[in-house]
C-alpha positions as CSV (number, residue, x, y, z in Angstrom):
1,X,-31.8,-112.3,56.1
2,X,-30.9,-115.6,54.7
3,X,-27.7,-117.3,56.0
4,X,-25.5,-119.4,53.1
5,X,-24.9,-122.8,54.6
6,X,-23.5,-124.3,51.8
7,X,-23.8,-124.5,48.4
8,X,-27.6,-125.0,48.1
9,X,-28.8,-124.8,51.9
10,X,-29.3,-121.7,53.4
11,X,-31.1,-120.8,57.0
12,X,-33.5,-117.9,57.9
13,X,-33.8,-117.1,61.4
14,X,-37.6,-116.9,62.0
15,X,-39.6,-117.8,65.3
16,X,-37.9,-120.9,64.0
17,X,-35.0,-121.4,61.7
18,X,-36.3,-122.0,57.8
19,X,-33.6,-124.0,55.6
20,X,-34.2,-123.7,51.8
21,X,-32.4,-126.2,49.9
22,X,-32.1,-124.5,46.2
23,X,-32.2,-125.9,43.0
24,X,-32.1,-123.1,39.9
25,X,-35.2,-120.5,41.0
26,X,-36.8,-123.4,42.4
27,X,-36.9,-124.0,46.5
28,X,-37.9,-126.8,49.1
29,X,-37.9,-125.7,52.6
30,X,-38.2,-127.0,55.8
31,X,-40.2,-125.7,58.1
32,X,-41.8,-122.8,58.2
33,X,-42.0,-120.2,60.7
34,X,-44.5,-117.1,60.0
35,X,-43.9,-117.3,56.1
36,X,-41.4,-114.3,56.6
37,X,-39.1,-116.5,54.1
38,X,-41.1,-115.6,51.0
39,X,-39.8,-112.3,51.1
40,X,-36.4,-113.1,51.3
41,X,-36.0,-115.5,48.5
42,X,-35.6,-113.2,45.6
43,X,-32.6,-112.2,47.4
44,X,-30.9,-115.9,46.2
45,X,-32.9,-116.2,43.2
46,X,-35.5,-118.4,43.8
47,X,-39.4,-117.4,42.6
48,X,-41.0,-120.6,43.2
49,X,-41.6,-122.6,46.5
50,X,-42.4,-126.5,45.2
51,X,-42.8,-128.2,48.6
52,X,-42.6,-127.1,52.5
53,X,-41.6,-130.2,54.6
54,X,-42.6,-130.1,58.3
55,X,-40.7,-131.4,61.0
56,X,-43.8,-131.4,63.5
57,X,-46.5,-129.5,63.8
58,X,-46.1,-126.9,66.9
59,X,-47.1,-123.3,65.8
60,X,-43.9,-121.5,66.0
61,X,-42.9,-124.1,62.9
62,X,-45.8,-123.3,60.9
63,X,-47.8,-120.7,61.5
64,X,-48.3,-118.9,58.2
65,X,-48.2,-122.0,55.9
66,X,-51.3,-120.4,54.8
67,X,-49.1,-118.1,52.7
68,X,-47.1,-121.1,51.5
69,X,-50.1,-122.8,50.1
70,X,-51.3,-119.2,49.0
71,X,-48.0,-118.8,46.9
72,X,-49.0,-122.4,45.5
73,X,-46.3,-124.6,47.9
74,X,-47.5,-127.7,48.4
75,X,-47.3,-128.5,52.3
76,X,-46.3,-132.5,54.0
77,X,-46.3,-132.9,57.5
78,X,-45.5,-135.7,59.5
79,X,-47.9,-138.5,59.5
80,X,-49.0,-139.3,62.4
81,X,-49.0,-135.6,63.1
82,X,-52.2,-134.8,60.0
83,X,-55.1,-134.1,61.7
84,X,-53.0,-131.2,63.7
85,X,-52.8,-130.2,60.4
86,X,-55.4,-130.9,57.9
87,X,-58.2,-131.6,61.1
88,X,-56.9,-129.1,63.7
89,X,-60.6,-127.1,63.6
90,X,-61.7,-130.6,65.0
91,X,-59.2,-130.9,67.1
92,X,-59.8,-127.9,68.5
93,X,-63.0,-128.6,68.9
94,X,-63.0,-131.6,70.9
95,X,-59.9,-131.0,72.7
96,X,-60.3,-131.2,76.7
97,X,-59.8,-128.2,79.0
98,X,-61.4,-129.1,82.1
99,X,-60.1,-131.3,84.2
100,X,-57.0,-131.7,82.3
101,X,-54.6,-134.2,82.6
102,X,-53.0,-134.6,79.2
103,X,-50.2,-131.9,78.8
104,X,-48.8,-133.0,75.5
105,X,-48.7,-129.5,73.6
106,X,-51.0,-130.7,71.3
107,X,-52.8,-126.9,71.8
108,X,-49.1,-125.5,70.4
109,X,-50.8,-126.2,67.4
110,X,-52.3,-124.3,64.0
111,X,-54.8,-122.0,64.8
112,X,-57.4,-123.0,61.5
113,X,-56.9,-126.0,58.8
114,X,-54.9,-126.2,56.1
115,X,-54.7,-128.6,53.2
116,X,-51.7,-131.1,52.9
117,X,-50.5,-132.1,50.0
118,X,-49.9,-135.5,51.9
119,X,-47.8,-136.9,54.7
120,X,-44.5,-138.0,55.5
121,X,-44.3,-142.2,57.0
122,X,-42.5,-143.2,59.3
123,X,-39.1,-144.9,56.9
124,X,-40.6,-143.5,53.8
125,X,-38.3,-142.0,51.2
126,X,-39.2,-139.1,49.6
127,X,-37.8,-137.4,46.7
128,X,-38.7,-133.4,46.9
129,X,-37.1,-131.2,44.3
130,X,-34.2,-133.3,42.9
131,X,-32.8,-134.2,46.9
132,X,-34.0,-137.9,48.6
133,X,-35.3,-137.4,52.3
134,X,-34.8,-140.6,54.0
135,X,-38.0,-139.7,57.2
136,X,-36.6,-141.0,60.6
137,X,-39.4,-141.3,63.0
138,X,-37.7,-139.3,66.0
139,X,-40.6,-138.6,68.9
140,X,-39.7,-136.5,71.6
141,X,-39.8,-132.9,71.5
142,X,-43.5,-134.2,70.1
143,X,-45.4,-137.5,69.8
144,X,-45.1,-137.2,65.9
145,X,-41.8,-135.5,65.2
146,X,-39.7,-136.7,62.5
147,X,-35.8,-135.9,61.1
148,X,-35.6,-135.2,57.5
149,X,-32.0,-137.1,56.4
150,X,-30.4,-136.6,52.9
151,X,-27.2,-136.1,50.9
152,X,-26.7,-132.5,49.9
153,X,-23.2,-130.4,48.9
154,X,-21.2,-133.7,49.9
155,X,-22.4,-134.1,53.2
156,X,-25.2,-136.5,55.2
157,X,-27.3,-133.7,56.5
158,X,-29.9,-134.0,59.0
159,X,-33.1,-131.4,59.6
160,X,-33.8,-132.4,63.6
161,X,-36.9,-130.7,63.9
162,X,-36.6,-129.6,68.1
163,X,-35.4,-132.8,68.8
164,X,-32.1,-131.4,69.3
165,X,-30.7,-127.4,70.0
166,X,-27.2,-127.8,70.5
167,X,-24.2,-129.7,72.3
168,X,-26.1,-130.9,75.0
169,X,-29.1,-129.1,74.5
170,X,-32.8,-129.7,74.3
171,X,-34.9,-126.4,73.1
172,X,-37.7,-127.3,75.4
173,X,-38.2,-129.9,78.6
174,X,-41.7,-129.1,78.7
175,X,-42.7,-130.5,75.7
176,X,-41.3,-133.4,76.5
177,X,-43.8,-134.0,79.1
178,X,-46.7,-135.7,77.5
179,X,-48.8,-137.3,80.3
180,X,-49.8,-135.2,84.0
181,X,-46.5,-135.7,85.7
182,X,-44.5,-138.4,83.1
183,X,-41.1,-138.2,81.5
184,X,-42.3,-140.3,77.9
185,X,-40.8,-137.4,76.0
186,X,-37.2,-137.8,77.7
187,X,-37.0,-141.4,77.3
188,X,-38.2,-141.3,73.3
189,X,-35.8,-138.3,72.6
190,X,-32.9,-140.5,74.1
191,X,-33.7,-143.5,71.8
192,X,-34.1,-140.7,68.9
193,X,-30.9,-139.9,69.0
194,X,-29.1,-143.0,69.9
195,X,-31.2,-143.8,66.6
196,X,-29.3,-140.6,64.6
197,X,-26.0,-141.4,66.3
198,X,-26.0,-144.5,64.3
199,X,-26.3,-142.7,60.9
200,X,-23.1,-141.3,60.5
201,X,-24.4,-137.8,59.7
202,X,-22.0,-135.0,58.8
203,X,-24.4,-131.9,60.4
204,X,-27.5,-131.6,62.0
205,X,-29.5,-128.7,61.3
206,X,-32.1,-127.5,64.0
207,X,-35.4,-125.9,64.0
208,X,-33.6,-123.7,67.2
209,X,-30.2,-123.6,68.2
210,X,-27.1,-124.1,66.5
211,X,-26.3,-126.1,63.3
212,X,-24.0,-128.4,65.0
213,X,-21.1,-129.8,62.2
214,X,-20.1,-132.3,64.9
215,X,-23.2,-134.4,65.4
216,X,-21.6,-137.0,67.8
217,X,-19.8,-134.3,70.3
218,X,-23.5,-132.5,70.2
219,X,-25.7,-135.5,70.8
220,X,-24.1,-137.2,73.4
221,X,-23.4,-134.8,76.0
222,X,-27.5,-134.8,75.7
223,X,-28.1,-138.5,76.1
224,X,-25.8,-138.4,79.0
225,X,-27.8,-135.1,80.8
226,X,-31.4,-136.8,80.1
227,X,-30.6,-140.2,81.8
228,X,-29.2,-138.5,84.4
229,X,-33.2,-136.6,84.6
230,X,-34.2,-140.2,84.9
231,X,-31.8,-141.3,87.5
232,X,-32.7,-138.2,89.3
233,X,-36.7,-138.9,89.0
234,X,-36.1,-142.5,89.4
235,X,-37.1,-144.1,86.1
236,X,-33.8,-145.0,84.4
237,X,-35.1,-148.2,84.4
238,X,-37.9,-147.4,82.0
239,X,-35.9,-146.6,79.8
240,X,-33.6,-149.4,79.5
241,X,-36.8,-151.7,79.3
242,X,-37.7,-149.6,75.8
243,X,-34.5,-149.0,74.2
244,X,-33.7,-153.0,75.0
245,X,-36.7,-155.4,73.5
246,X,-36.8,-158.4,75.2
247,X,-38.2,-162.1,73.5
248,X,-39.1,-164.5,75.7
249,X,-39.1,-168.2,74.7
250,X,-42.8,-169.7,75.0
251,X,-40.8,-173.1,73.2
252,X,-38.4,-172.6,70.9
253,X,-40.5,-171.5,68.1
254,X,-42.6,-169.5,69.5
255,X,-41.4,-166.0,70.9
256,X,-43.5,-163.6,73.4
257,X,-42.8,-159.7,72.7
258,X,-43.0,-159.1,76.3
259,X,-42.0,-155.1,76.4
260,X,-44.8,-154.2,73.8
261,X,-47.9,-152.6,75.9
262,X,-50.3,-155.6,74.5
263,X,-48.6,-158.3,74.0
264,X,-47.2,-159.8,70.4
265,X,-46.2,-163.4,69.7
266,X,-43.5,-164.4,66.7
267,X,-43.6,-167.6,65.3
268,X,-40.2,-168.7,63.6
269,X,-40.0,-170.6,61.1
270,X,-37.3,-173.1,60.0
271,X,-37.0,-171.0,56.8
272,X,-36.2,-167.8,58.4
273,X,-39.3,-166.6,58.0
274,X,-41.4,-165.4,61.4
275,X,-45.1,-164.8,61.7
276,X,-46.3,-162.5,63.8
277,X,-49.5,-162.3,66.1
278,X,-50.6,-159.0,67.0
279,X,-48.4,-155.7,66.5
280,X,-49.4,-152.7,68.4
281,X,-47.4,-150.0,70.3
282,X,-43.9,-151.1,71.5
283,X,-42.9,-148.2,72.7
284,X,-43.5,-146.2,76.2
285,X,-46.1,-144.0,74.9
286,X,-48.3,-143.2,77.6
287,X,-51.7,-143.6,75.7
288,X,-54.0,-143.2,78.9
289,X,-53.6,-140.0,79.8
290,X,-51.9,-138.2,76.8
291,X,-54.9,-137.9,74.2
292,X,-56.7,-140.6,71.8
293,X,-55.7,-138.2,69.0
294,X,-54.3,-139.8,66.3
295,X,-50.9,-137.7,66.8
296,X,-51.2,-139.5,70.9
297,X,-50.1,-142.8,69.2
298,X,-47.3,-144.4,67.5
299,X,-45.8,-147.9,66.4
300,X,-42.5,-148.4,66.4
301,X,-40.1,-150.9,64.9
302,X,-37.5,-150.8,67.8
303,X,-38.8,-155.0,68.3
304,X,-38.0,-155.8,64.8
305,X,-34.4,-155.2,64.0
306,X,-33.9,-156.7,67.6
307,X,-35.9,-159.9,66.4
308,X,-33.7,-160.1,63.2
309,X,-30.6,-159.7,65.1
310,X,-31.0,-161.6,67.6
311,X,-32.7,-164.8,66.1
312,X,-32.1,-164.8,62.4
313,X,-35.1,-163.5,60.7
314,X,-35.0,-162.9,57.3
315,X,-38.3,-161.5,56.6
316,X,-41.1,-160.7,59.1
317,X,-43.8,-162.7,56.5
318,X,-47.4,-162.5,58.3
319,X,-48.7,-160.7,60.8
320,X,-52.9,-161.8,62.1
321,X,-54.9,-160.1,64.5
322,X,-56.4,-161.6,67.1
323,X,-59.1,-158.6,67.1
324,X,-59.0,-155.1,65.6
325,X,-58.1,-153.3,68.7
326,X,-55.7,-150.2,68.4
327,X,-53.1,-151.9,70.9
328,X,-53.1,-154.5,68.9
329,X,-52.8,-153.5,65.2
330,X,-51.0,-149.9,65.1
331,X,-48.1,-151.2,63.4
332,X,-49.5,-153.2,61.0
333,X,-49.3,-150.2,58.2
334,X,-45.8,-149.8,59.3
335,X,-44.7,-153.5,58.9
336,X,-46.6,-153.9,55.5
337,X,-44.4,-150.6,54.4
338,X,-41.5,-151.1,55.7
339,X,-41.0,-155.0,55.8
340,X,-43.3,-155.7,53.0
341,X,-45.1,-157.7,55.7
342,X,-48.8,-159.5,54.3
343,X,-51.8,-159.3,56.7
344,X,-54.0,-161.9,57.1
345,X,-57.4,-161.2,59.4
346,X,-60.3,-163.0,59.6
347,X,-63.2,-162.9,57.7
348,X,-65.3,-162.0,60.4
349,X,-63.8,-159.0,61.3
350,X,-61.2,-158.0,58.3
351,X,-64.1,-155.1,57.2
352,X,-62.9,-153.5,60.2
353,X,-59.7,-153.4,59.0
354,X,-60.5,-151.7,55.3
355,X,-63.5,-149.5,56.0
356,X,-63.2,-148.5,59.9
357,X,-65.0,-145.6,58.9
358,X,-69.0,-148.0,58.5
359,X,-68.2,-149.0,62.5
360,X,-68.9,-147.2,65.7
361,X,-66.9,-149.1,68.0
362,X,-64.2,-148.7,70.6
363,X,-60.5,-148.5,69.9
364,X,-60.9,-148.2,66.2
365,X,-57.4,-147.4,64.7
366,X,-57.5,-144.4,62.6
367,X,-56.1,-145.4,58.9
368,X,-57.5,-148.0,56.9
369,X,-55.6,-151.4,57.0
370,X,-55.6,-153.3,53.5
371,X,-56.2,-157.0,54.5
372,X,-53.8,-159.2,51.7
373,X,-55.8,-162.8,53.1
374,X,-59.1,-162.9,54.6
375,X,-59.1,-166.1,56.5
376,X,-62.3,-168.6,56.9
377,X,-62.9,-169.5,60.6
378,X,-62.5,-173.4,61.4
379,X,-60.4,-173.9,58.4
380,X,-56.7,-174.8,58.0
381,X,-54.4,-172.0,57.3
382,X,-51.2,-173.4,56.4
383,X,-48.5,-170.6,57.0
384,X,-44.9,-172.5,56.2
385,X,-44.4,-175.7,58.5
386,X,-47.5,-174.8,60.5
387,X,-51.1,-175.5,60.4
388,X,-53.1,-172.4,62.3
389,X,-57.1,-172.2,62.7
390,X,-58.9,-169.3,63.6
391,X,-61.9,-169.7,65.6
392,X,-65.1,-167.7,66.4
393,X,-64.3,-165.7,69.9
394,X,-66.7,-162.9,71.4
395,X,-66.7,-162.1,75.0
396,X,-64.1,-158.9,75.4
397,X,-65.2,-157.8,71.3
398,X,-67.4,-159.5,68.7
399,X,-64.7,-158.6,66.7
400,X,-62.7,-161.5,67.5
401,X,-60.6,-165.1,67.0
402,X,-58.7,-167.3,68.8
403,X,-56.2,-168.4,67.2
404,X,-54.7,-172.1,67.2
405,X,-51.7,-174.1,66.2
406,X,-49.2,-176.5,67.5
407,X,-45.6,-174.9,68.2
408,X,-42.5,-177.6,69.4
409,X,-45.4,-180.1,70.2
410,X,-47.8,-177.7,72.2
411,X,-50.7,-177.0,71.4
412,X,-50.9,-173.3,71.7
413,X,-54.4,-170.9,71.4
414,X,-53.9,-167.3,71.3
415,X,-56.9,-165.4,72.6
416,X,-56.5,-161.9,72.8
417,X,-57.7,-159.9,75.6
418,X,-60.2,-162.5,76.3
419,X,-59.6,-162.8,79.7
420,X,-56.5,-162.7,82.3
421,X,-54.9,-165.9,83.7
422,X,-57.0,-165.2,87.2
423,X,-60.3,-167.0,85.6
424,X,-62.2,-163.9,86.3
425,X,-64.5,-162.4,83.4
426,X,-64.1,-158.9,83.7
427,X,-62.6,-158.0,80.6
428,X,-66.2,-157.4,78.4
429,X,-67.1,-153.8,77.1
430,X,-70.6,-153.7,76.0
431,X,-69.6,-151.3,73.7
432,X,-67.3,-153.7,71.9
433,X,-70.2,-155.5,71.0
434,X,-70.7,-158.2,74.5
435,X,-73.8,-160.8,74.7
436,X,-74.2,-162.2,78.0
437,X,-73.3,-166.1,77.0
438,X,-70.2,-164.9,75.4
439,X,-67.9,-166.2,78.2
440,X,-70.2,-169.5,77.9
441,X,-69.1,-170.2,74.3
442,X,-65.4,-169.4,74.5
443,X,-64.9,-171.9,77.3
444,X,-66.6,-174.4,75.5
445,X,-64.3,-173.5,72.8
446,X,-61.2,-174.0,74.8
447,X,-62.7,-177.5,76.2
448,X,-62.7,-178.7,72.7
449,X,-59.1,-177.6,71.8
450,X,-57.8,-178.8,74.8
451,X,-54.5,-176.2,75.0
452,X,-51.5,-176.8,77.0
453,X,-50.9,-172.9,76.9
454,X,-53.0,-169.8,76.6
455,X,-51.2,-166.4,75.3
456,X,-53.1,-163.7,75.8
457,X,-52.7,-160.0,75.0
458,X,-51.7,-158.2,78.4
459,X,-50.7,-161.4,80.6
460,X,-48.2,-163.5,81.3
461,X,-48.6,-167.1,79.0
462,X,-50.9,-169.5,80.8
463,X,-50.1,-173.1,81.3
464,X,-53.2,-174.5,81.2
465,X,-53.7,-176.8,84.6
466,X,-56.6,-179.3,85.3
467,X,-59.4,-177.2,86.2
468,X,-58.8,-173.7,84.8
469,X,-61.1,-173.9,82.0
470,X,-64.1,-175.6,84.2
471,X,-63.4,-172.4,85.8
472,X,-63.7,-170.1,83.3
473,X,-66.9,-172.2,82.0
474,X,-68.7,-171.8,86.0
475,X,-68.0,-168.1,86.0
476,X,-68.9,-167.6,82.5
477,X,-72.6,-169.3,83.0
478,X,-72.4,-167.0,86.2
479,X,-71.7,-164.1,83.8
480,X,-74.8,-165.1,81.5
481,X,-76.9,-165.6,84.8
482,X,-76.7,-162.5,86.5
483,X,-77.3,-160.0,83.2
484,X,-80.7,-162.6,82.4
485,X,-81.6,-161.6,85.9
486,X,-80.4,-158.0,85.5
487,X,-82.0,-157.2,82.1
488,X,-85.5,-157.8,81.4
489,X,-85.1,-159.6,78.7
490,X,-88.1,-162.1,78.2
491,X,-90.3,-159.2,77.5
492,X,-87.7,-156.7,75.9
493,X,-84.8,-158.1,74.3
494,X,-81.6,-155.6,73.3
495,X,-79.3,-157.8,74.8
496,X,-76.2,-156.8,77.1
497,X,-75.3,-154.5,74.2
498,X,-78.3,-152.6,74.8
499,X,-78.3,-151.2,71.3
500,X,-81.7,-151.2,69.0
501,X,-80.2,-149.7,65.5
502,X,-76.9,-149.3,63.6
503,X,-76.0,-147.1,61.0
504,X,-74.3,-147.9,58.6
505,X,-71.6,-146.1,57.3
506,X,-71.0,-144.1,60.5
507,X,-68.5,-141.9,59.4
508,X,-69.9,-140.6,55.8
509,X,-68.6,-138.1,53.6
510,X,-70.0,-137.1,50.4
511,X,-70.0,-134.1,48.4
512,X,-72.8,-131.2,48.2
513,X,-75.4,-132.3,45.5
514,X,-74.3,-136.2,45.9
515,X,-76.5,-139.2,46.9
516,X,-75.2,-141.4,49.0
517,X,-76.8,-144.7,50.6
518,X,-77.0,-145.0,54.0
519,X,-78.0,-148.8,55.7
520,X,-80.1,-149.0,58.8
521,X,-79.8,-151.9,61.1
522,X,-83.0,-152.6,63.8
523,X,-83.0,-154.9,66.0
524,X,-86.7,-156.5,67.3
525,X,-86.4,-156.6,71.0
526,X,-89.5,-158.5,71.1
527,X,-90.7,-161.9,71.3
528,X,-92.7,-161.5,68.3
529,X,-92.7,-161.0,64.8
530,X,-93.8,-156.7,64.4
531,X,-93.3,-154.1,61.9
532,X,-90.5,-151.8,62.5
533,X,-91.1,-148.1,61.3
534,X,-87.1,-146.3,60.5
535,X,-87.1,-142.4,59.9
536,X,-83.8,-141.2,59.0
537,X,-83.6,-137.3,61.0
538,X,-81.4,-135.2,58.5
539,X,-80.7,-131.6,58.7
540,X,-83.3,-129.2,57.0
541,X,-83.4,-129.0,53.6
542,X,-81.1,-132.1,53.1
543,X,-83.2,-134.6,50.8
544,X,-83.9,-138.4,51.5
545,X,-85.9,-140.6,48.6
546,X,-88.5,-142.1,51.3
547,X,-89.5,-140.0,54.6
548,X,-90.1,-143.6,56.5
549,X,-89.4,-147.1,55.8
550,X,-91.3,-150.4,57.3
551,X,-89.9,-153.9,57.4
552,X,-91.7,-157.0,59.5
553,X,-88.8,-158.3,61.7
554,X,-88.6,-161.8,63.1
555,X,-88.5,-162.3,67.0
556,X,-84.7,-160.8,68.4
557,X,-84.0,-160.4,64.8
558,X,-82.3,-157.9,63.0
559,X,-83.0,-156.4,59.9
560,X,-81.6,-153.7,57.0
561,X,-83.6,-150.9,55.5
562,X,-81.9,-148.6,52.9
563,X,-82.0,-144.7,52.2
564,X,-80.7,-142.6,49.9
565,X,-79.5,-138.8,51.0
566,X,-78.7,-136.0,49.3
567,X,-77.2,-133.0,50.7
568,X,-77.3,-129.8,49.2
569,X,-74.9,-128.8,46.6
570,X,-72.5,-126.0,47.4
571,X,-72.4,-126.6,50.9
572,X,-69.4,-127.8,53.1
573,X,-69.9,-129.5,56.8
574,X,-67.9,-131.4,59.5
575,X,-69.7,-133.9,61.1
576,X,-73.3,-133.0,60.3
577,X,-75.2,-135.5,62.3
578,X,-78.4,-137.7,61.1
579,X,-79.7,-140.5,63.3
580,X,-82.6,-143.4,63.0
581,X,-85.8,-142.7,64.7
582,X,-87.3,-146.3,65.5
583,X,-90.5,-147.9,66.4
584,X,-91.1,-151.3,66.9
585,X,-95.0,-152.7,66.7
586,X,-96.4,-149.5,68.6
587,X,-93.4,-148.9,71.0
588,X,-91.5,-146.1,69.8
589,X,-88.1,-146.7,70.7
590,X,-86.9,-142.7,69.5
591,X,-83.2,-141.9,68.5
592,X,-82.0,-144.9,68.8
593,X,-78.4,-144.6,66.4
594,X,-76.3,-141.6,65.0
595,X,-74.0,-141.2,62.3
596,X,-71.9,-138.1,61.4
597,X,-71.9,-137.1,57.9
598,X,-69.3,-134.7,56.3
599,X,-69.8,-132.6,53.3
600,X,-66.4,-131.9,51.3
């Protein structure tokens, strides 16, 4: 039976609680419960469901919103939270059981797909049938949760999702345990509602529990009992290094984000305008051991209101990658939506960035990032007062620049995760694309910039000292030795990579009677110029225009051969897989490069 909150709010008590904010016969809800709802609204005199906002995506919120999109609602759901959503039958799929040491309940989830009608960002503003949801990223009860907060009968009303049950009260402690044995939940739910504290709200609504009228007698009784948990288990401290971003002067221009888990750098200009290098996760998200699912992860701006605050920023202008790593980009999205903030990437890796879907490399972030600059290496870039190059810098990714510029009369180079401040070169993944001489060439680099101070991506700035980057030049030629004496290379030539063909895209999708071209990279191992034979392996009766294509290849060259594929009409797929079959000369190589096709 539907409970009158006010004027247009009303609550059903489900496996969660529904609201339905009324307009005429027309209804938004939140959340969702078993769909039990749809046979109560008559009762106020609504006939039509427009929209069913999601709070998160736990099972006991949504379980039938298969009815809702039956009866023609259209369903948003927290964004970071989508695939659990519109992706949970992968999800499902590739979730780990064994050997499990990622308890998020990420398995509390839907049971089969459904479609969204889109997704809910983090700060967005939303305007669902005639009321404006302000969406306040509040993770906690789950990685992705989110508060709904708008104006309705007169009062600032706020839709906590499970973040909050009741003076005092949290509706679960479990769930707030998203690595093996960690308290990340706890410590994000406290700086969730510290965040909602500030609002001056007039009610919180809860997904369970009580509607609390008094949100500051409710909410801080609960702050109070979970640092206590963390005094208790020892880790109070964590959570006053989150909730308190800390700068750190490099020179007076130049700021280090040292509380972000990769390192960011600000430079300030005299304007009031900052530039940014790098902008991953600044929060305590433990991102080891609680899932790689895109819900596992998520920026915050926590660093950015303290920057403002603290050292006059205006407007948060630039922000440019050093490479394309997760840890180092997640909040770009954010900051372009939010602060209107232009990225700038280099050109020789700024595909990455708008089409991570071609690439099959580690640490891949999962939206596209629309690149407003693509930047020329070896070139002036002149950002404000400040003259920047970006320079050509593989070793721990192909995908990536150092970055130089003069800061108070410094000469400063940003280099990623290049390497620590130790001088040892163990900071390479083949998969991200490593050649053995790598290490060779960036020291060389560094010898001709000459910096006084390296800032790097999970150390402490360097000072360089007399010596250091000799160092790093000895043990890079070291580096190159041992994998020339390690591989055989002089007669079979793949490199450290140890990769002989690339697809291109890897992640496809296409619909059923569509052609679509897909590029082949090959690489010729040999010393010699040979023919290299490519068959593309499809599923049966998928059609491709030539069985087998042949292109003469120059010695540790690679070259592109092109095919066109057709799936079947009327046929849907996830992930199909196709790969190249190679031979080079008369070596057949077999297999050597997948891609995963899906059919919408």
């Amino acid at each position: 039976m539907l409970k009158q909150i006010s004027a247009h709010v009303y609550q059903l008590e489900d496996i969660c609680h529904v609201y339905v904010l009324k307009t005429g016969g027309k209804a938004v809800l939140i959340d969702f419960g078993s769909g039990a709802v749809l046979d109560e609204l008559a009762s106020i005199g609504v006939d039509n469901v427009t929209d069913v906002l999601m709070t998160h995506h736990h099972r006991d919120q949504g379980q039938g919103l298969g009815l809702a999109i039956a009866a023609g609602a259209r369903v948003w759901v927290p964004h970071h939270e989508q695939d659990l959503s519109a992706q949970v039958d992968l999800h499902w799929h590739g979730r780990g059981i064994y050997n499990n040491y990622n308890v998020r309940q990420d398995k509390f989830s839907l049971l089969e797909p459904i479609p969204i009608a889109g997704t809910l960002k983090d700060h967005s503003r939303h305007v669902f049938g005639g009321y404006a949801f302000d969406v306040v990223p509040t993770p906690g009860h789950t990685t992705g949760s989110i508060t709904l907060e708008t104006e309705l009968d007169g009062k600032r009303i706020a839709f906590t999702g499970d973040l909050i049950a009741g003076p005092g009260k949290v509706w679960s402690m479990s769930a707030t345990q998203w690595s093996y044995n960690g308290c990340e939940g706890v410590i994000h739910s406290i700086v969730s509602l510290s965040a909602l504290r500030g609002k001056g709200l007039d009610m919180l609504l809860p997904s369970h529990g009580a509607i609390m009228p008094e949100p500051y007698s409710a909410i801080d009784p609960l702050i109070e009992r979970m640092e206590e948990l963390l005094r208790v288990r020892g880790q109070y401290s964590e959570l006053e290094r989150y909730r308190e971003p800390e700068f750190r002067e490099i020179t007076p221009h130049l700021l280090w984000n040292a509380r972000s888990f990769a390192n960011s750098y600000v430079l300030l200009s005299d304007s009031g305008k900052a530039l940014l290098i790098d902008y991953g996760y600044t929060g305590l998200l433990s991102i080891f051991n609680a899932g790689a699912d895109r819900a596992s992860r998520r920026p915050s701006l926590l660093p950015i209101a303290y920057l403002k605050e603290r050292y006059g920023v205006d407007k948060i202008d630039v922000v440019i990658p050093t490479h394309y790593h997760d840890d180092h980009i997640a909040g770009f999205n954010l900051l372009r939506d939010v602060e209107g903030t232009e990225t700038w990437v280099a050109d020789n890796f700024a595909d990455i960035f708008e089409t991570p879907s071609r690439f099959d490399v580690p640490c891949i972030w999962y939206d596209p990032i629309p690149v407003d600059r693509r930047l020329p290496l070896d070139q002036p870039i002149v950002w404000e007062e400040y003259e920047l190059r970006l320079h050509e810098q593989p070793g721990h990714t192909l995908y990536a620049v150092a970055i130089s510029f003069e800061a108070d009369g410094k000469r400063v180079l940003a280099i990623g995760d290049q390497q620590g401040d130790n001088a040892d070169l163990n900071n390479y993944v083949y998969m991200n694309r490593f050649r053995s001489g790598d290490y060779v060439r960036s020291a060389e680099l560094y010898a001709k910039l000459k910096p006084d101070v390296l800032i790097s991506g999970h150390w402490d700035p360097l000072w360089v000292e007399e010596g250091y980057i000799e160092q790093l030049r000895t043990n890079g030629e070291r580096l190159e030795r041992v994998h020339q004496e390690l591989l055989p290379l002089d007669t079979f030539d793949l490199g450290a990579e140890g990769a002989g063909a690339w697809i291109r895209p890897y992640q496809i999708e296409a619909r059923g009677g569509e052609t679509v071209e897909i590029a082949v990279e090959v690489r010729n191992p040999f010393p010699r110029r040979e023919p290299a034979t490519v068959q593309l392996i499809v599923p049966a009766d998928w059609q491709l225009d030539m069985e087998a294509l042949q292109q003469e290849i120059e010695p540790h060259e690679t070259a592109t051969v092109r095919f066109a594929l057709t799936a079947p009409a009327g046929i849907r797929v996830k992930r199909a897989r196709i790969a190249a079959d190679i031979a080079i000369g008369e070596r057949r190589l077999g297999q050597q490069a997948e891609a995963l096709v899906t059919i919408l």
